[in-house]
Every structure is written in C-alpha cells, then in structure tokens.
N, C-alpha and C positions, 0 to 999 in steps of 0.2 A: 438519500438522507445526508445531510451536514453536519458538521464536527455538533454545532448548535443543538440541532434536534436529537441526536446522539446522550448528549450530555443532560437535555430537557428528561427523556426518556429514562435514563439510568436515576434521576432525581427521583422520578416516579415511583421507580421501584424500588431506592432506599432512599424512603424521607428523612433515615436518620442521621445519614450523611449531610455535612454542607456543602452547598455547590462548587465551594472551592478547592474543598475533599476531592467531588468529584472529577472534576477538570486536574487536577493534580495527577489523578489516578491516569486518567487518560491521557497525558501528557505523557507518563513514564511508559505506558505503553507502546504508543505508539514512538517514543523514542528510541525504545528496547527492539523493538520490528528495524528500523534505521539504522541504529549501530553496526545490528548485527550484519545487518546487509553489505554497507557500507567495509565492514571487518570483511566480505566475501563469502558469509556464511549464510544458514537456511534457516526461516522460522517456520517451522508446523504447528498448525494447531487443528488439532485432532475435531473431525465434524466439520471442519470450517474449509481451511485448503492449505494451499504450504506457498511462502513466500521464498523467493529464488533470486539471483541473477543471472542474463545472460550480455555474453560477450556480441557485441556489434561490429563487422570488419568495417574499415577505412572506406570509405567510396566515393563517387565523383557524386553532386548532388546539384539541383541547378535553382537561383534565386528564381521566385515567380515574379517577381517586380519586373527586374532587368532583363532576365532569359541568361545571365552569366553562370558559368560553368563553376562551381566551388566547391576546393574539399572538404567534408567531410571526416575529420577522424576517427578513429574506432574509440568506442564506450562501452562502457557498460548500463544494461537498464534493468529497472525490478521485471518482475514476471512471477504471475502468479497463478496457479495451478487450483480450482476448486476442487473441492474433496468429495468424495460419493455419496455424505450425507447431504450435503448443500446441494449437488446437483438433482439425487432424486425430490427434496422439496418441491424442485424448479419445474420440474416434470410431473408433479402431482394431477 
C-alpha cells in the first residue's frame, strides 16, 4: 500500500472528513513517528509493532561501479519490530 491508497482508504471510512483533513491527519502522524525517532526515542503502538533505532559501526564498504574501497561512517537507522498481534494475522 502507498501513502495514496492509505489516504483513498481512510476517506472511505470517514466520508465525513475532507481529503485534506485527511492527509493533514496523516501527515502529523507520520511526522510524530520521525521526530521522535529522530530525538533517539521509541514509538509503540500497541497491535501494530514498535518503532526503534539502531546504531551502525563505521566500516570499510566497496563501490560496485569501480571496485574502490570506501568508508563508510557509523549511523544510525529506524528498525522496526512487529508486534504479536500483527504477526499472528500473518500466520493465520
């Protein structure tokens, strides 16, 4: 699913909303999930899974074009954890 069909779908289900309601709505969300991340913090959401970050070490990493050797820095990336309700749907 796409941000798109996402938005078309939640329309569906409140007609009483305007589309720009609803795109607003989901905008703050999904900016709220970013901040927090971002700040180094966790979002759960209960049923669904919990959103995290993890720490990347530094490494030596090689271009595919060239075959040259290049570092790498350490980062950080999200990482997201499904939660036991989501996972047993998946296994129905």
């Amino acid at each position: 699913m796409i941000r798109s069909e996402l938005l078309q779908e939640l329309h569906k289900a409140n007609p009483e909303l305007r589309a720009d309601e609803i795109e607003q709505v989901v905008d703050i969300f999904f900016d709220e999930i970013a901040q927090r991340l971002a700040e180094g913090g966790r979002v759960e959401l209960r049923g669904f899974g919990a959103f995290s970050t993890r720490e990347r070490e530094a490494r030596s990493g090689r271009n595919p074009r060239t075959g040259e050797t290049v570092d790498v820095p350490s980062k950080r990336v999200p990482y997201f954890k499904a939660g036991k309700e989501i996972r047993e749907r998946l296994n129905k």
